[in-house]
C-alpha positions as CSV (number, residue, x, y, z in Angstrom):
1,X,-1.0,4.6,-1.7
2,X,-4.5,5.2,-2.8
3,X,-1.6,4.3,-0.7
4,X,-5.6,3.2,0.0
5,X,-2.8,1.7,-1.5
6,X,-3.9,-1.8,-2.5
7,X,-6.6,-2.9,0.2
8,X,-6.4,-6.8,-0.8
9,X,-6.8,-7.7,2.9
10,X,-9.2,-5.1,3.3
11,X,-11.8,-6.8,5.7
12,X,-9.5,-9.8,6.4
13,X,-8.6,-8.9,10.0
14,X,-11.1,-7.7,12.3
15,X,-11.8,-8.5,15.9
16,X,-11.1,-4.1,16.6
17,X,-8.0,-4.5,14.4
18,X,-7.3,-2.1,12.1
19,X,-7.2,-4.3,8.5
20,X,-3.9,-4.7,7.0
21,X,-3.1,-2.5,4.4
22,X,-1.9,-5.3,2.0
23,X,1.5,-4.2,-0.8
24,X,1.4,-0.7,0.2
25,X,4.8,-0.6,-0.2
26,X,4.8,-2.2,-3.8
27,X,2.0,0.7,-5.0
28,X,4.8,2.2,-7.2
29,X,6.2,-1.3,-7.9
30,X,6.2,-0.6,-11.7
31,X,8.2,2.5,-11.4
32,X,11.9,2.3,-12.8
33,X,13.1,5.1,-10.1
34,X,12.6,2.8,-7.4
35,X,14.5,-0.2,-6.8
36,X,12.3,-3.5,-6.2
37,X,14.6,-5.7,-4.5
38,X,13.1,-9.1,-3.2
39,X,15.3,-10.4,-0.6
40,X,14.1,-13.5,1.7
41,X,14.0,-13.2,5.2
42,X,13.7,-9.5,4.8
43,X,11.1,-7.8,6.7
44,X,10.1,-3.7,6.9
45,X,7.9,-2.3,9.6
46,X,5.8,1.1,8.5
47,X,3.8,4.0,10.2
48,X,1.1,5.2,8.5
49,X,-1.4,8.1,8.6
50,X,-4.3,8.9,6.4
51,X,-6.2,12.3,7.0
52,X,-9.6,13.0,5.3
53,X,-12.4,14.9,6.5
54,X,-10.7,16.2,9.4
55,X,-10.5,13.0,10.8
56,X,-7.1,10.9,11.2
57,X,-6.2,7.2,11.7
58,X,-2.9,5.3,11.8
59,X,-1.4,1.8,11.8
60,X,1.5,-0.2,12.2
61,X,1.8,-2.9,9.5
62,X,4.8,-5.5,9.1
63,X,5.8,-6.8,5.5
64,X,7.9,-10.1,5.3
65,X,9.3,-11.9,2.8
66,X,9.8,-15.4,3.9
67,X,12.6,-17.5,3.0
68,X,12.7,-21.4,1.3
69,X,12.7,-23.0,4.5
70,X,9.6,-21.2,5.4
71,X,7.8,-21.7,2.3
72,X,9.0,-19.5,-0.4
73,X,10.1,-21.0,-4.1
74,X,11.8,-20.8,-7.4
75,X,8.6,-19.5,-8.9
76,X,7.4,-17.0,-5.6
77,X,7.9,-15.4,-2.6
78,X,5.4,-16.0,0.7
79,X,4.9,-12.4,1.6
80,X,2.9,-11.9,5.3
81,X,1.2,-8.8,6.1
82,X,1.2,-8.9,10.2
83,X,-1.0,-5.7,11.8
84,X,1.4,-4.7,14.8
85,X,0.7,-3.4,18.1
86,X,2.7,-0.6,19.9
87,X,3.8,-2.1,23.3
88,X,4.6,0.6,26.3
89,X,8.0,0.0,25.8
90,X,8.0,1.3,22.2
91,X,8.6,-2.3,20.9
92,X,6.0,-3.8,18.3
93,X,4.6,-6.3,18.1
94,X,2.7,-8.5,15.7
95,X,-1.3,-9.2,16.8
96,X,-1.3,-12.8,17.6
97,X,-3.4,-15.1,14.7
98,X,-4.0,-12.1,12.5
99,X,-2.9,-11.3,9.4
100,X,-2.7,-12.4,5.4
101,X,-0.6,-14.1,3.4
102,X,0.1,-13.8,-0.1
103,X,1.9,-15.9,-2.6
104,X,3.5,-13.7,-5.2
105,X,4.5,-14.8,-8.7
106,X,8.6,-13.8,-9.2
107,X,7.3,-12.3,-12.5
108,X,6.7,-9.3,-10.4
109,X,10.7,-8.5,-11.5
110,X,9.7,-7.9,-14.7
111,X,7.6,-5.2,-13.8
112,X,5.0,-6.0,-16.1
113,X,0.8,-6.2,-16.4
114,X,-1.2,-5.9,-13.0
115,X,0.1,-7.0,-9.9
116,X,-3.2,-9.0,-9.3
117,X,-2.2,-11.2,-12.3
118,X,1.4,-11.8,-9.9
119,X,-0.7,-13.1,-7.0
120,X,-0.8,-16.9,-6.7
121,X,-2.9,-17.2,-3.7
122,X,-4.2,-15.1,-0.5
123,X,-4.9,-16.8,2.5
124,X,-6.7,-14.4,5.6
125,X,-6.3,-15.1,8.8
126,X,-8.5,-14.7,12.2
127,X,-8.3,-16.0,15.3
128,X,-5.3,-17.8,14.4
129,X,-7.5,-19.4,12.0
130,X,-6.4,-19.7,7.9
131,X,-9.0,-19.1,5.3
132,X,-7.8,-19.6,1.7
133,X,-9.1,-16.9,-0.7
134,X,-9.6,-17.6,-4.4
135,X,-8.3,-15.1,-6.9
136,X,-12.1,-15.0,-8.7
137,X,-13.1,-14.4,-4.8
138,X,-10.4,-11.6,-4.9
139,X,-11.7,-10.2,-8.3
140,X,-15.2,-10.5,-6.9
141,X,-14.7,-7.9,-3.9
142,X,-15.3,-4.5,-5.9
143,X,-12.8,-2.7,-3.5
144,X,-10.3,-4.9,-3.8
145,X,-10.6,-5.5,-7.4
146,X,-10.3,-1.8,-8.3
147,X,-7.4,-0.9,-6.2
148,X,-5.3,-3.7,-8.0
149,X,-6.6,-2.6,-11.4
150,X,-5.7,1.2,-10.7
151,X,-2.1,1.1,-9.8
152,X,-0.2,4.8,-10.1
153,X,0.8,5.0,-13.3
154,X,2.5,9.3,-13.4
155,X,1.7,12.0,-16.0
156,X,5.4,13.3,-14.8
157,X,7.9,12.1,-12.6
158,X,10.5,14.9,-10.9
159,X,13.7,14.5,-9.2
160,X,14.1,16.2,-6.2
161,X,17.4,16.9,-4.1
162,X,18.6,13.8,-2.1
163,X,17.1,14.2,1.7
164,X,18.2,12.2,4.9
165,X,15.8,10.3,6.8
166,X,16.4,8.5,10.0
167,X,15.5,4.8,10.3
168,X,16.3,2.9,13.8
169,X,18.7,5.6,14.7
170,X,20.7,5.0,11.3
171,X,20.9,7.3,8.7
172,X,20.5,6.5,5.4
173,X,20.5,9.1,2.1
174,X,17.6,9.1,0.0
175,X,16.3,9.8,-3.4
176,X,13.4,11.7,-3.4
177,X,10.7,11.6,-6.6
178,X,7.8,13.6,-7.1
179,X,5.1,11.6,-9.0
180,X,1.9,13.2,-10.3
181,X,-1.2,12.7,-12.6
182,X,-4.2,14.1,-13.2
183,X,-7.5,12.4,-13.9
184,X,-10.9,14.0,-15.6
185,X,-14.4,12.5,-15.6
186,X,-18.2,13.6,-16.5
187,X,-21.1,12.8,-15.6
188,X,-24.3,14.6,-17.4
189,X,-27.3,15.9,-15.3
190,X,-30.2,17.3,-15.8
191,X,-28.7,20.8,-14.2
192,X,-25.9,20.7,-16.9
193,X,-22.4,18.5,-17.0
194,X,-20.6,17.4,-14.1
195,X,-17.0,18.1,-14.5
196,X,-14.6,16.4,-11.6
197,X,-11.3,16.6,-11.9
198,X,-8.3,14.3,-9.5
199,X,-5.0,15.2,-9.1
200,X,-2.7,12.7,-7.2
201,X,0.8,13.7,-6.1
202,X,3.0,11.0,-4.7
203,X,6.5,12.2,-3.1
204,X,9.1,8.7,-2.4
205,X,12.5,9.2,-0.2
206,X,14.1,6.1,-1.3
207,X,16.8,4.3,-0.3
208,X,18.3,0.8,-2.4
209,X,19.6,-0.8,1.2
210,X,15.8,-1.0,2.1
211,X,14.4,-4.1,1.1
212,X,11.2,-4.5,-1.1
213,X,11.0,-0.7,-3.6
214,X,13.6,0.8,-0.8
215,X,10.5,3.1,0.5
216,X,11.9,4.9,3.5
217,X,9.0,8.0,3.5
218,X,5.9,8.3,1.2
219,X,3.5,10.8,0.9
220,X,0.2,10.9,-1.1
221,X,-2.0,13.7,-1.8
222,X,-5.5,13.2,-3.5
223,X,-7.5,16.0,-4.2
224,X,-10.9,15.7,-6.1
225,X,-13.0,19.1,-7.2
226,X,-16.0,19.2,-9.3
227,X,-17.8,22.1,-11.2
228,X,-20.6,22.2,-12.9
229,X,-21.0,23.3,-16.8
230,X,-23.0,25.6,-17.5
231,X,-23.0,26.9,-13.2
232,X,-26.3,26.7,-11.7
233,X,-27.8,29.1,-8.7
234,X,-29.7,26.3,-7.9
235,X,-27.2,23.4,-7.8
236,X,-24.1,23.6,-6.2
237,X,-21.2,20.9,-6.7
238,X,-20.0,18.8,-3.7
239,X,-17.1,20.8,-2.0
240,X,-13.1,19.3,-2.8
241,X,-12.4,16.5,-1.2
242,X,-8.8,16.3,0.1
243,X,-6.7,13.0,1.2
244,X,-3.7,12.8,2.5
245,X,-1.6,9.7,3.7
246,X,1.8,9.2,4.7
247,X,3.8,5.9,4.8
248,X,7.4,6.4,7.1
249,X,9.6,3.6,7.1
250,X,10.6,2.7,11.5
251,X,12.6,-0.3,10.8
252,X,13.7,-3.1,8.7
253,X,16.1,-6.3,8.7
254,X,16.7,-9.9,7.7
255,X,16.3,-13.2,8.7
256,X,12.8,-12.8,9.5
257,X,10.7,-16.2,10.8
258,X,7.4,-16.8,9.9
259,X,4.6,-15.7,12.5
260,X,1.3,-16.7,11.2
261,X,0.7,-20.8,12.2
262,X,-1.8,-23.3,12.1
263,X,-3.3,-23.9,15.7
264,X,-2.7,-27.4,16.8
């Protein structure tokens, strides 16, 4: 969620892998509607799908949360982001040696500050291969840095009629929230004043047996359009620019085991 959502393994996972779209699901983690349950062991798989300039891409990404024995503490949670693979079968399945890890702070609960403060440490990996990443080297990539420090924060927040959704076969009743804001910046040129205005809608189904903020479906909507003040015949502002992405919940579960290893 820009679901673009919090890219901090953007560029961690290559090799013709789509990168792993790191805490999507906790983009609306300060948000009291949603529930933020941390369970270890627990482990959610999501579809996504991002259209924008009439092109379309999607991903499968996994989201555990380890438990004790496999490396989370009092203090955090070991959280692995696993890009899966769609087997012919249906069954997915997590692309061998790739992937991130992140160490989360269990301050997170408080729902409090910037969720980069809660990370601990970020570790890509390639090839099956670890790299440790330091938080100045986080704070350092400009993509990254300003996806963590722009977290939805809503002008209004509406409560829609529950909705069903179907996860694995199982149905489970949801709460559905409609989250928007708006966003206005300037920029002066010589033709006049640049005026472009955001607006970001967010729509949640959410459900508090899912583990993590109980996402079962999201739904972003990002529309950007500029005018020009005073108009111009001889300047024309860049056309709107619309983004949508979507974020449906396919299955979820316990007991979850660690997949990322060292090689021997």
């Amino acid at each position: 969620m820009g679901f673009t959502l919090l890219w901090i393994a953007c560029g961690m996972v290559s090799s013709g892998v789509r990168p792993v779209r790191a805490l999507d699901v906790f983009t609306l983690w300060r948000q009291p509607e949603l529930p933020l349950r941390m369970e270890e062991g627990a482990w959610a798989d999501y579809r996504t799908q991002v259209m924008a300039g009439g092109r379309r891409e999607e991903g499968l990404t996994r989201i555990v949360c380890l438990s004790r024995d496999h490396g989370s503490d009092n203090d955090t949670w070991l959280i692995e982001l696993l890009p899966l693979t769609e087997q012919p079968d249906g069954s997915l399945l997590p692309v061998p040696g790739e992937g991130a890890r992140l160490r989360l702070s269990r301050r997170i609960l408080d729902r409090q500050g910037h969720l980069l403060d809660a990370i601990v440490e970020v570790e890509k990996w390639r090839d099956g291969v670890p790299e440790k990443i330091s938080k100045d080297q986080l704070l350092e990539d400009p993509l990254v840095a300003t996806s963590l420090d722009s977290e939805f924060s809503p002008d209004t927040t509406e409560n829609k009629d529950p909705t069903t959704r179907v996860i694995a076969g199982t149905q489970f009743l949801c709460d559905q929230f409609v989250m928007s804001a708006a966003d206005t910046q300037t920029a002066d040129l010589p033709a006049g004043r640049m005026i472009q205005v955001t607006t970001r809608e967010i729509t949640a189904a959410v459900n508090e047996e899912i583990p993590f903020l109980g996402i079962a479906y999201a739904a972003e909507r990002i529309r950007s359009e500029s005018e020009l003040d005073p108009p111009s015949r001889k300047f024309s502002p860049p056309p709107p620019h619309v983004r949508v992405e979507v974020m449906e919940l396919i299955g979820f579960g316990s007991q979850a085991l660690p997949v990322l290893h060292d090689r021997d």
